[in-house]
C-alpha positions, 0 to 999 in steps of 0.5 A, spaced: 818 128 496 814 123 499 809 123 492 816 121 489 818 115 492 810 113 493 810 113 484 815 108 485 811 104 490 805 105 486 807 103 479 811 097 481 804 096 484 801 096 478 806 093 473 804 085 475 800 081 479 802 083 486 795 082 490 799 079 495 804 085 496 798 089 497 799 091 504 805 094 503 803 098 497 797 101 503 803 102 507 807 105 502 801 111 502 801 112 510 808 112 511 808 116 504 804 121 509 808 120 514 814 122 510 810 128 507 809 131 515 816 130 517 818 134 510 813 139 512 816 141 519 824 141 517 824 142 509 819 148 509 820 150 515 828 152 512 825 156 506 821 159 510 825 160 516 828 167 515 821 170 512 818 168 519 824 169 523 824 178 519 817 178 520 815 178 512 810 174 512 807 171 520 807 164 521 799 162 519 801 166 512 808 161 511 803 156 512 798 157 507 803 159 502 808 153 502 801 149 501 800 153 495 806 152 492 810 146 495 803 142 491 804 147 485 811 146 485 810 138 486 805 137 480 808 142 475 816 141 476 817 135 480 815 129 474 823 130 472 826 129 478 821 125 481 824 120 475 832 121 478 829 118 485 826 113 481 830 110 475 836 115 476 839 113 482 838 104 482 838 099 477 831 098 476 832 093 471 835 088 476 829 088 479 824 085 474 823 078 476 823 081 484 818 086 483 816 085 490 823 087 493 823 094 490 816 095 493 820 094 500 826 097 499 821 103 496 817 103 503 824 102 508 827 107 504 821 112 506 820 109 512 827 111 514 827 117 511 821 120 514 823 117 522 831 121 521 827 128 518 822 126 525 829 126 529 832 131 526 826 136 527 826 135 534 833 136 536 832 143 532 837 140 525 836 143 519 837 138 514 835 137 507 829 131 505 833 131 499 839 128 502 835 123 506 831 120 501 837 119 496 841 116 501 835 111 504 834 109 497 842 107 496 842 104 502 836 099 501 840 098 494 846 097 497 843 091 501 838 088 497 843 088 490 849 090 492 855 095 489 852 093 481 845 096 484 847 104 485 848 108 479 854 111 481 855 116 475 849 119 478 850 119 485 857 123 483 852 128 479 847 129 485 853 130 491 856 135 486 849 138 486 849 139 494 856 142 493 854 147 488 847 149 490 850 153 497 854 156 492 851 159 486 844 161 492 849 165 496 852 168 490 845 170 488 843 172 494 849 177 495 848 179 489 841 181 490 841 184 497 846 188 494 842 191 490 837 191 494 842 196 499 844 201 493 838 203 490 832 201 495 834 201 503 840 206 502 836 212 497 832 217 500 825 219 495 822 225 496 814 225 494 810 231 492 804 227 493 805 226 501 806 232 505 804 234 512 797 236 514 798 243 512 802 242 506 808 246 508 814 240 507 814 233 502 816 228 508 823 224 507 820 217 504 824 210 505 821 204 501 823 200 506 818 204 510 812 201 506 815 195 507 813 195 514 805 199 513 804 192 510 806 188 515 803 191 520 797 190 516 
């Protein structure tokens, strides 16, 4: 999510002579790290809330796993959404002539999102960085240009999508726990490869058994 508002920054940047804006572009990256960091310790830590919490994966392996794929992710399916935070959600046309308001409303609305994620991380609040980033980039558009800076159309579009999204995964997620009852925790599989040491009688297998070898090891 930072890397998404830093395009902006960076390519507003790049668009004109700003020399004299040039501090706020190098501010714009540290806060960017600063946004990342508060991503990390409220965003990942939901997705990977429960794996840890049933004791799948440890800590240090959820750690290693959403540095992998939150990049992987980032760079190969985030130019689509990158382009709504920048150009969907604000008028960037009205900032043609004040290049260097969009680049300080760009910077405050990482800003402001980063320190809320900080808050709510340590108050233990699951929040979404998407939220906050949306709605810091409103904000600033709000006041810097008012009403006829915000794309409303696409605002109501990404609010439904909030609506949506705790729906559509938690009837995916019923679906596929279900499934997961019926054919796999429920189902008893006798193995004629593992008996006992004497060979006399297959033991009762549960795959869920397995499950537990592994991450134990």
């Amino acid at each position: 999510m930072a890397t998404l508002i830093t395009s902006t920054t960076a390519a507003t940047a790049a668009s004109g002579p700003l020399v004299d804006h040039l501090w706020m572009l190098i501010l714009g990256f540290v806060i960017a790290f600063v946004l990342a960091f508060s991503v990390g310790a409220n965003d990942v830590a939901n997705s990977f809330g429960t794996a840890v919490g049933s004791g799948v994966v440890t800590l240090k392996q959820a750690c290693i796993l959403a540095s992998i794929f939150e990049t992987v992710g980032s760079v190969l399916l985030g130019a689509k959404v990158s382009e709504t935070i920048r150009k969907g959600l604000i008028d960037v046309e009205m900032y043609n002539s004040t290049q260097g308001l969009l680049m300080a409303g760009s910077v405050s609305a990482m800003f402001g999102s980063a320190v809320w994620q900080l808050v709510a991380s340590f108050l233990k609040l699951p929040i979404s960085g998407t939220h906050c980033i949306v709605g810091a980039t409103i904000g600033f558009s709000l006041v810097a240009k008012g009403q006829e800076g915000v794309k409303w159309s696409e605002l109501i579009k990404i609010v439904m999508s909030w609506f949506v999204s705790p729906l559509l995964s938690g009837i995916m997620s019923g679906i596929l726990f279900f499934l997961v009852r019926a054919f796999i925790l429920h189902k008893v599989t006798f193995l004629p490869c593992m008996k006992t040491f004497h060979g006399a009688h297959p033991i009762d297998f549960k795959p869920s058994g397995i499950f537990a070898d592994v991450i134990g090891v």
